[in-house]
Structure formats: C-alpha cells, structure tokens
ROROKOL-727441 format. One record per residue (C-alpha): y negated, x negated, z negated; residue in three letters. Coordinates in steps of 0.05 Angstrom, whole numbers, padded with zeros to 5 digits, always signed. Layout:
BEGIN
YXZALA;...
END
This chain:
BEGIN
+00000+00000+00000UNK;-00061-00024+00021UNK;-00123-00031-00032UNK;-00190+00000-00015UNK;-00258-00041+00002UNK;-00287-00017-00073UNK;-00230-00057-00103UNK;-00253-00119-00075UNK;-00324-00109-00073UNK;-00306-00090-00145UNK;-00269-00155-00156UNK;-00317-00195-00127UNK;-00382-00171-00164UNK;-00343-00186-00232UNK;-00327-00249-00212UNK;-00395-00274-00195UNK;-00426-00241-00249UNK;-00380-00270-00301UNK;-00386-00346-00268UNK;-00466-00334-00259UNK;-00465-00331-00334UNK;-00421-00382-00348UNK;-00476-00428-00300UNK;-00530-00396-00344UNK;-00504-00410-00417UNK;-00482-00487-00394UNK;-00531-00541-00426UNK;-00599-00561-00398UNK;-00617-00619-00355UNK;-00584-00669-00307UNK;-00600-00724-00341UNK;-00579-00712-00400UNK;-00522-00762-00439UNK;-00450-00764-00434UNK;-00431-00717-00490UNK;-00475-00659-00466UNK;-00442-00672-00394UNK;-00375-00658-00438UNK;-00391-00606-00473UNK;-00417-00575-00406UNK;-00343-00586-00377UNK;-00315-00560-00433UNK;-00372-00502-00431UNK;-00356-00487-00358UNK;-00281-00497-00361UNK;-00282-00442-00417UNK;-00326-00400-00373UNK;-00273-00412-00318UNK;-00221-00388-00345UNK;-00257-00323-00371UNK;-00271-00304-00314UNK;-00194-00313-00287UNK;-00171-00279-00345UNK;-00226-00220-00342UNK;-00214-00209-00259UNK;-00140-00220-00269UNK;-00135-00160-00317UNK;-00177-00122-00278UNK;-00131-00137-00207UNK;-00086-00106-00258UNK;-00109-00048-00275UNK;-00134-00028-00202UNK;-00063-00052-00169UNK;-00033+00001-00227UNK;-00090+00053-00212UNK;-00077+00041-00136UNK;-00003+00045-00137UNK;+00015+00084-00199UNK;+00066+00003-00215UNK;+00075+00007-00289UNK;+00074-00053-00323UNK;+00128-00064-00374UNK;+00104-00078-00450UNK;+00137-00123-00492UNK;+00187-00096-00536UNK;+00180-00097-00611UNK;+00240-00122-00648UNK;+00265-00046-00669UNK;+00260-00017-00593UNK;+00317-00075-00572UNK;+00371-00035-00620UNK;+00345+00025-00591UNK;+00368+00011-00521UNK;+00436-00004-00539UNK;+00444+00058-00574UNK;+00416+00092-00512UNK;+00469+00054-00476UNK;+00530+00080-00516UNK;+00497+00147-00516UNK;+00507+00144-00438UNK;+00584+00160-00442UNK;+00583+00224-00420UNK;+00634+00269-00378UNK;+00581+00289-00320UNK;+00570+00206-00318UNK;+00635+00189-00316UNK;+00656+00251-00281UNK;+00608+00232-00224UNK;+00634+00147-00225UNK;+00695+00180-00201UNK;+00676+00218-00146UNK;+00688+00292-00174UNK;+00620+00315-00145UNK;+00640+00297-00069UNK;+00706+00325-00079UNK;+00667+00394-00108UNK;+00615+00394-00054UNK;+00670+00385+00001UNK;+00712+00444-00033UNK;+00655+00490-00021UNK;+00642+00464+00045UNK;+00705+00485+00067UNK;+00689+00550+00029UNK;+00625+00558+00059UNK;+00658+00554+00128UNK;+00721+00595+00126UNK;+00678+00651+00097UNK;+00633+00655+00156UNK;+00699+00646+00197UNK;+00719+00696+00160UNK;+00663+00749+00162UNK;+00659+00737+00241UNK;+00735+00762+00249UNK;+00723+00818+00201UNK;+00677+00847+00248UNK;+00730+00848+00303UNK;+00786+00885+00268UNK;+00791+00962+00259UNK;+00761+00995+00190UNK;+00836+01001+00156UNK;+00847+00926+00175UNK;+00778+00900+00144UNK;+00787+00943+00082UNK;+00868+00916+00075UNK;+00839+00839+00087UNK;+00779+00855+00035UNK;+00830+00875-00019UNK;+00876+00809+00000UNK;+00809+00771-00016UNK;+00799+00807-00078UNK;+00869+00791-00095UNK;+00878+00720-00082UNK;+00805+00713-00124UNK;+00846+00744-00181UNK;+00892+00700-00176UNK;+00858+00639-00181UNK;+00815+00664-00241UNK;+00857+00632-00294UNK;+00838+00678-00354UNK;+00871+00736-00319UNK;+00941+00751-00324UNK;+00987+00743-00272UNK;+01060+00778-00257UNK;+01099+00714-00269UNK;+01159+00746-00239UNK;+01127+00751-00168UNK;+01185+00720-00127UNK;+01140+00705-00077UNK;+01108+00649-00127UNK;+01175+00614-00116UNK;+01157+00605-00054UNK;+01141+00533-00022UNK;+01174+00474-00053UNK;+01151+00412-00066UNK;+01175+00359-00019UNK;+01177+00287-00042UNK;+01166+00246+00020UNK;+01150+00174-00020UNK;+01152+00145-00085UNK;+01113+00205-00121UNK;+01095+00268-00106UNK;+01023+00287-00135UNK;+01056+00317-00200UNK;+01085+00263-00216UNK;+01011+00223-00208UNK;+00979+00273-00264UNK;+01041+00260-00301UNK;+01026+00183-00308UNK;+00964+00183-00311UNK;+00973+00243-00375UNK;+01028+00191-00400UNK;+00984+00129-00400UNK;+00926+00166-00426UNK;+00961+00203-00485UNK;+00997+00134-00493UNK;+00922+00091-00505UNK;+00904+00145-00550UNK;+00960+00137-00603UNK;+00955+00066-00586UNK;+00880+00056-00607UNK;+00901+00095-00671UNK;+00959+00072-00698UNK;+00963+00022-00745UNK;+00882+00027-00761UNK;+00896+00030-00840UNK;+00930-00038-00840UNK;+00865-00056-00802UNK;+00828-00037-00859UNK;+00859-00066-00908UNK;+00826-00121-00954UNK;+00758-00114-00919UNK;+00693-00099-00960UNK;+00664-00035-00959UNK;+00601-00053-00900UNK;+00661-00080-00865UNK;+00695-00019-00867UNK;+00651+00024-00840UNK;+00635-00019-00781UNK;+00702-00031-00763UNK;+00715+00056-00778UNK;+00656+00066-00729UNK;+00672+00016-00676UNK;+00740+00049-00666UNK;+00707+00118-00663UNK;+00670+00104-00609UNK;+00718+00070-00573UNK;+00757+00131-00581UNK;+00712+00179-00547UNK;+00694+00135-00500UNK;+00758+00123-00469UNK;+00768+00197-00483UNK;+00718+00212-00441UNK;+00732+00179-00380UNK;+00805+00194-00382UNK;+00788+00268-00384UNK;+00742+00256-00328UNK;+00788+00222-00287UNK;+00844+00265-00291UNK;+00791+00326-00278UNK;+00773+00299-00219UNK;+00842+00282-00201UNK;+00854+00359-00199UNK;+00790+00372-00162UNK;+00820+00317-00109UNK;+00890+00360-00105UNK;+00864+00423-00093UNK;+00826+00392-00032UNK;+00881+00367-00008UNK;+00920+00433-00021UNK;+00857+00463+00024UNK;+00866+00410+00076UNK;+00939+00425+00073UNK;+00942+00494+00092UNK;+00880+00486+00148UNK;+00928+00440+00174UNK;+00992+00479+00180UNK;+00945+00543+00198UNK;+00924+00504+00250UNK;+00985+00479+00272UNK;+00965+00404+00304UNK;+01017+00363+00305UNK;+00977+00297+00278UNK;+00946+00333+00214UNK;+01012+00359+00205UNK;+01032+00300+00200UNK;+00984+00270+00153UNK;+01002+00324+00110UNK;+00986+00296+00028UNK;+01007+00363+00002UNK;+01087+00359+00010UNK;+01083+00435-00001UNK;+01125+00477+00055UNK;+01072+00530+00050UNK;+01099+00610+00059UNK;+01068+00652+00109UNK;+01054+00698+00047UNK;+00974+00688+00030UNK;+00994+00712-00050UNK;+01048+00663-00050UNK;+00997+00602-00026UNK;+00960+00630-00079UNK;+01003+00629-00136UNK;+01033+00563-00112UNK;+00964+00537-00128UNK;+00955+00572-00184UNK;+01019+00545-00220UNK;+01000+00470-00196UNK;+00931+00485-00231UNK;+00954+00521-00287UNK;+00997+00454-00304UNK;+00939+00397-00284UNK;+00897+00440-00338UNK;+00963+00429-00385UNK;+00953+00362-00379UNK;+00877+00358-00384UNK;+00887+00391-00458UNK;+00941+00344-00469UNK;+00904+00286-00466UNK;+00836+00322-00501UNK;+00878+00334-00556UNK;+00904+00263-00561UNK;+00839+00231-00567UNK;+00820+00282-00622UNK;+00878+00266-00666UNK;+00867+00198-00656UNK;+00800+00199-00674UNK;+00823+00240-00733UNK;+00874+00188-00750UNK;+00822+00135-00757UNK;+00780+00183-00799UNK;+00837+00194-00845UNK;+00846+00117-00852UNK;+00774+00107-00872UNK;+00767+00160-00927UNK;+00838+00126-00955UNK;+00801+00055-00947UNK;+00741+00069-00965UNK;+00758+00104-01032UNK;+00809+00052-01055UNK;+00741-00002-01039UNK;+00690+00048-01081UNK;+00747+00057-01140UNK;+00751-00020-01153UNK;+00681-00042-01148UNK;+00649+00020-01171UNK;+00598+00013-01119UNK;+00567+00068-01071UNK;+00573+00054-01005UNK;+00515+00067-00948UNK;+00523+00117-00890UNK;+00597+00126-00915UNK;+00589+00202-00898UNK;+00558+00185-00831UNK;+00623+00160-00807UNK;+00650+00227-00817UNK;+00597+00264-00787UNK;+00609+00219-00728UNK;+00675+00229-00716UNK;+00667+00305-00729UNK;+00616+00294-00670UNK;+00659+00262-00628UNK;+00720+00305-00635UNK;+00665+00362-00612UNK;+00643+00330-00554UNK;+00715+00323-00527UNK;+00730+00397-00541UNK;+00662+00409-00501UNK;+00690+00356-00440UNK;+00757+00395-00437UNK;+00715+00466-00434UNK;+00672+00426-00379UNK;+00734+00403-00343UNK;+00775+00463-00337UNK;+00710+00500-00313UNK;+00708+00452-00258UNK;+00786+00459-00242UNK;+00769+00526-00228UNK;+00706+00520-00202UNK;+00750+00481-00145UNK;+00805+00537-00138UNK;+00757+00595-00133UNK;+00732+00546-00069UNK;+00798+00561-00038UNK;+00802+00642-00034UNK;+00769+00651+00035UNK;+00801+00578+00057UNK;+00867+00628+00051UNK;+00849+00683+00075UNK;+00809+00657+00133UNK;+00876+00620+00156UNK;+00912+00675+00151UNK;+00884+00705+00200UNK;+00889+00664+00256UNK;+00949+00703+00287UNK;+00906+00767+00274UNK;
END
C-alpha cells in the first residue's frame, strides 16, 4: 500500500524542524576552543538522534494508521503462562474434528445431497400423481429410517439384505473395530497403574503429576473421538459413492467399489443396511467416550487416595487440591459433550443420503 504525499510532507517538516533546533540550541561561535567544539558534537549528536527517534515513531504510527499493521507489545512475564494455557485450551473436537478432514467429507455428503434432490425433483415432475405421491412416501420413509432416535422393525427381512464382501485384508468394520480397540486400549493404558505413580511424591508433586495426566486424558480423548467420527462420516460417503456407482452401472466405478456391500434393489433395504452399519460406528464412538471417562475417573480416584494419605501424615493443607477435581469433572463433561457432537454429525451424514437413494432408484423409472 502506497503512503500518501501528507505523510511525507508530514515526515519531512518534523524532521527539519527537530534538526533546525538542534542547530539553534548548539554553542556559539566558530572560534571557540576545543571543548565547546565537543560539547557541540555531543550537543548535535544528541539532537541527531532525537530527531531519528522522534520521525521513526512517527513513520510508525502513520505506516499503522495507513495500513491498519499492528505492532506487537512486549509481553509482561504473566501474559507468557497465559498463552500456553490458551494453547492447551485449543484441544477441541471441532479443531481436531476439522485436522482430520470431517468438514470435506460433510460438505461432499450434502453435495451429493444437494444434487440427487434436484435430480430428483426434475423426475418427479415427469411421473403420474399416484407415482410422485408413492416416491414422496419412500422419501419420507428412508428419512425415518436414518433418524436414529426412531424405532425401527428390526425384523424387516429385507435389512438382511446385502452382505458384506471382504475383498482384501479388512473390510471397513473391521477398520472402526481397530481403531475402537487401540483407542479403548490407550485409554486403560494412560490409567492404569497411576496410584503407584503417585506414590512417595509430595503433595505439590501430586497434584501436578494428577493434572498432567488429566489432560493428557482428554486430549487424546478428544482426537480419538474425532477421528473415529470422521471415520464414519468418510463411510457413509463411500456407502453414497457406492450405490451411485452400482445405480449407474459403469463398469470402472464398479470396480473401484470401497463399499464391499452387494446392494439390494430394495431402496428400505439400502437404507437399513446403512442404518445398521451406523447404528454400530455410533457403538463404537460411545465405546471409546466412555473409556476416556473412566480413565480419567481412574486417575481422579488415585489422587483423592494419594493425596489424603500425603495430608494425614504431614497435617498440611494442600493448594488447588479441589481444583483437580473440578478439572477432571470438567473434562469428563467435555467428552460426554464431544460424543453428543459426534453422533449428531454421524447423522447429520446419513440424513445426506435419503434423496442419494431415492434419486438412484429411480433411474429405471
């Protein structure tokens, strides 16, 4: 950005008024003996650098004016701590949620939506009255379906419908499987043994080990709920993809199939077969919620034991003892929150995938 004449007439003027001083104020006479000349170079030097210092801060100001630059203050010794508290504070689900790509994967799922309901509308208005009003009510059904707080007849036999076909070392079940596994596996991990941890430290020692472990609790908590949330998000595109593909019927998409589902011609049954795979990627979501929150209630339990066998021998109160309680309360409540959060977004994704259905299923129509 480019500075405007009145800054540097501005500039200028303040510059030649402050050295015209400095010129003024020096000592008298040429002439005059060696110390005044000193003096005068010591006057005029001090004069000098006035005069940088004074148009300096004023560049400053007018470059901040002109180009709304904000300059960064020094930090007092308190604000330091601050920032890394900030820093820790930033573990969040929607961070971590968006590090793994589950916004994309969203926005793509309601692409697809987006387009298949147009598609959809448009071939509406080419069938009779009694064929728009049965397709309407198959709409209305498959959104029931995928809303998991309603209840669904389990006994449908068309939900047995489409198998899972392993073609590889794991079918995508088997994925959210491992990745529950390892994740339920580093939560008991990061918990066990945390009383012998304790044991023999002082009471300030306690409490910063306690609270150290918390957070490293809920913040691997967080981003395995995350990941595994937008692991589901990533299989129910591909479960979209999937049935475009075999709607479609090209050969090379059919091929690059990442489903493994034999689909049934049945738009209920594609329905409930997503359902069901939902239905258990949300199982495993809670699984691993629930993990971290017993952990971190694990570690809490090992602190009140330590921490009252360190008060009952020295007689001593300890500071922000009840704080690490409150924290970990906190924490287990911000997990419960993140598993809300991620089923919401599981079927956010499926609700994405009604008119992707029904839209296909009418290609032969």
């Amino acid at each position: 950005m480019k500075l405007n004449v009145f800054m540097f007439c501005r500039l200028e003027n303040s510059a030649a008024n402050l050295s015209g001083s400095s010129q003024h104020d020096g000592p008298g006479a040429a002439g005059s003996n060696a110390s005044s000349l000193l003096e005068t170079g010591r006057a005029f030097t001090a004069k000098g650098m006035q005069v940088l210092e004074y148009v300096s801060k004023e560049t400053m100001d007018l470059l901040i004016n002109e180009t709304g630059i904000e300059v960064e203050k020094d930090k007092k010794p308190g604000e330091e701590q601050n920032d890394e508290d900030q820093l820790s504070e930033e573990v969040t689900f929607d961070r971590c949620f968006y590090i793994y790509g589950g916004p994309e994967q969203l926005e793509e799922l309601e692409a697809l939506s987006s387009h298949y309901a147009m598609l959809f509308n448009r071939r509406k208005v080419k069938l009779s009255a009694e064929h728009k009003s049965i397709y309407d009510g198959k709409l209305k059904e498959v959104q029931q379906i995928f809303n998991l707080s309603a209840e669904i007849d389990s006994n449908n036999s068309d939900s047995n419908k489409g198998k899972t076909i392993k073609r590889g070392n794991e079918g995508s079940s088997d994925e959210m499987k491992n990745l529950h596994d390892s994740s339920v596996g580093k939560a008991a991990e990061m918990a066990a043994g945390f009383t012998n941890t304790l044991t023999g430290l002082a009471a300030n020692d306690v409490v910063l080990r306690t609270t150290a472990r918390l957070e490293s609790l809920h913040s691997e908590g967080v981003h395995r709920l995350s990941e595994m949330c937008c692991f589901a998000v990533s299989q129910l595109l591909v479960f979209g993809k999937s049935i475009i593909s075999r709607a479609n019927k090209t050969e090379d998409e059919a091929d690059d199939d990442k489903a493994h589902i034999e689909w049934p011609e049945d738009v209920t049954a594609k329905a409930n077969i997503i359902r069901v795979n939902a239905q258990t990627m949300i199982g495993y979501v809670e699984a691993v919620s629930n993990s971290f929150i017993t952990g971190i209630s694990d570690v809490a339990e090992a602190y009140q034991a330590a921490i009252k066998a360190v008060t009952s021998e020295s007689q001593s109160v300890v500071p922000h003892a009840s704080s690490v309680q409150e924290k970990a309360n906190a924490f287990s409540e911000n997990l419960r929150a993140d598993q809300t959060t991620a089923v919401c977004k599981i079927q956010e994704g499926m609700q994405f995938l009604a008119h992707v259905l029904i839209s296909t299923s009418m290609n032969a129509a």
